[in-house]
N, C-alpha and C positions, 0 to 999 in steps of 0.2 A: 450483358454485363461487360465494361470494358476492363476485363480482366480472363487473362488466361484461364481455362478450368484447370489445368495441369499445373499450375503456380499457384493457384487461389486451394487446391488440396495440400499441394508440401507446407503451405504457408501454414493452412488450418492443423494440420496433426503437429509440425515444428513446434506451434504456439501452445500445443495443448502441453505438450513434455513439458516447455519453460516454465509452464503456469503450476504444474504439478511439482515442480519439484519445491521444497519448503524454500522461501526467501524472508526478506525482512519484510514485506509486506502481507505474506501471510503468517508470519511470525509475531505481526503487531497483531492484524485481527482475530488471530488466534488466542493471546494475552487479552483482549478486551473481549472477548465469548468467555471464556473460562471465569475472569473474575464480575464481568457486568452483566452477565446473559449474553441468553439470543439476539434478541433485540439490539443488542449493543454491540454485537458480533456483526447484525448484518448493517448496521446503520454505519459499522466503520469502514466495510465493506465499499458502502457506497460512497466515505468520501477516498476511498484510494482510489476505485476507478475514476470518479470527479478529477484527482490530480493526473490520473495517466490522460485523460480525456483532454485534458489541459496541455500536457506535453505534445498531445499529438497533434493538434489546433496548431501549436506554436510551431512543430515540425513542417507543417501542411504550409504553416504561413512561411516559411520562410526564417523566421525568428532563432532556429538552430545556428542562424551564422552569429546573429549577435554573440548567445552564451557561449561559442567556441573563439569567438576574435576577442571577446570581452571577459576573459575565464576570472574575471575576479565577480561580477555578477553571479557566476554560476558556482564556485567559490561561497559568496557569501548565504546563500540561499542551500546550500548543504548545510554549513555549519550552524546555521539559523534554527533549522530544522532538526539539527541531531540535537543540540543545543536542550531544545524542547523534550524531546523525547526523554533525556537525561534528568531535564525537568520532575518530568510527568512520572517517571520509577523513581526517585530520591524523595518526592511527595507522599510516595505510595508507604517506602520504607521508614521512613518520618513519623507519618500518620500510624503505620503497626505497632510500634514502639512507643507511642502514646495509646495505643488499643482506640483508636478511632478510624473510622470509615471516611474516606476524601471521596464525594460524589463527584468530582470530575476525575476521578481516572480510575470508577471502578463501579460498587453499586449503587445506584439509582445514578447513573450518568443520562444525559439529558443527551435527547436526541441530537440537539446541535452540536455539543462538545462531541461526539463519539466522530459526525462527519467530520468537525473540523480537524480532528485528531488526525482520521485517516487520509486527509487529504494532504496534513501537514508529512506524513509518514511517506505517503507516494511521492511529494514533490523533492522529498530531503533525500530521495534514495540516489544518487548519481547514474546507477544505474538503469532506471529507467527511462532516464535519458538519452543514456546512451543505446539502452534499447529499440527506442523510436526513431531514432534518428536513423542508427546502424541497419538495423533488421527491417522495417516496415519497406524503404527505398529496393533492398534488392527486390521486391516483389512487385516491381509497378515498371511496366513497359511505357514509357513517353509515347511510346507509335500506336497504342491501342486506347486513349480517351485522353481527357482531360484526366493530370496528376494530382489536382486537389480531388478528384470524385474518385477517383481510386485509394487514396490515402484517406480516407471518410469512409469508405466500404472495409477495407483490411482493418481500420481503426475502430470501429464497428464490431468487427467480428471478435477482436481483442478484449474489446469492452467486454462484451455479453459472452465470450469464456472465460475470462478475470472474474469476472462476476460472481457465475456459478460456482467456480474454484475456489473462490473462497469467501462467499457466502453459507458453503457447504461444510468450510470447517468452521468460520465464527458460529454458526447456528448449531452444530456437535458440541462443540465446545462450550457452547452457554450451556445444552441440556446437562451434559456431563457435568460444567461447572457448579450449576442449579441444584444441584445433587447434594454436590461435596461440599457447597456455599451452607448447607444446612449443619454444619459440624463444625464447632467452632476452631477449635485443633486446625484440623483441614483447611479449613477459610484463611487462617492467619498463616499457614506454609503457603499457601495458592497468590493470599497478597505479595509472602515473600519474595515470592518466584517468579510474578508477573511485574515485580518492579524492578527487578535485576533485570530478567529479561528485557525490560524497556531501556535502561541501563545500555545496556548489551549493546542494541539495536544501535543508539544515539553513538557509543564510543569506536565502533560499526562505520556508521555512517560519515564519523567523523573525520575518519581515520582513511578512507576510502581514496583512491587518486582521484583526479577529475576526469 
């Protein structure tokens, strides 16, 4: 493996602490398991890793110099994204106050919408850009392989403990949600709360430096 064992272990436990601790992207899949279920917890799951998976391709490629010489691309593709998200809770809270259910941004949400949701959430985040770029680099020696197959292997390992992290809480959170989803009371605080929270996130995001 052209990678350090001694760097490829601080990398893996460093990575597990950042993933554990609550951000907006476990903060989004967590909001869509509570009010859509499991299924919609892990399916959002998979599009946030899709977008870090995206950032890191772009990292590997080279492509981080653009959005740092070109900060209004990277700029516009934050605010796009928060934009959305602000969208998607003001729907939510819309929809309460008419006592009706919005199936894109809660229950019976369709597989597609949930991935695109999260992908849209992962790429709007700034800082998981700045996490790939910043963080991934210090762990890849030039003198021990090629830098794209080491940035493919750490990016990798990112993946599939992103994954579990918070696959683990979208799928808790639907059980739990599925629960409380039965009471109607409950169900209409939980829409309350998971559309602020998206709110949240988007004014969050928006607000964020580059």
């Amino acid at each position: 493996m052209p990678i350090d064992s001694h760097l490829l272990a601080v990398f893996t436990v460093t990575t597990v602490v950042a993933l554990i601790t609550p951000g907006p992207d476990m903060l989004f899949v967590l909001g869509c398991g509570v009010r859509g279920g499991a299924r919609a917890g892990l399916l959002a799951t998979l599009g946030v890793v899709t977008g870090d998976a995206l950032y890191i391709a772009a990292a590997a490629a080279g492509l981080s110099v653009l959005l740092t010489t070109l900060p209004v691309v990277f700029t516009a593709l934050r605010l796009g994204g928060a934009a959305y998200l602000i969208y998607l809770g003001v729907q939510m809270l819309r929809n309460l106050r008419k006592g009706q259910a919005d199936d894109r941004t809660g229950s019976g949400m369709t597989g597609r919408r949930a991935f695109l949701n999260g992908v849209v959430s992962s790429m709007a985040n700034p800082q998981t850009f700045t996490f790939m770029v910043a963080f991934l680099p210090q762990f890849i020696d030039p003198g021990a392989g090629p830098v794209w197959l080491q940035f493919a292997i750490l990016g990798a390992i990112l993946i599939i403990l992103e994954f579990l992290a918070d696959a683990t809480v979208g799928v808790l959170a639907g059980r739990i949600g599925g629960w409380l989803r039965d009471r109607q009371v409950v169900r209409r605080r939980l829409d309350a709360a998971t559309g602020t929270l998206f709110i949240g996130l988007g004014v969050t995001l928006a607000s964020a430096p580059n």
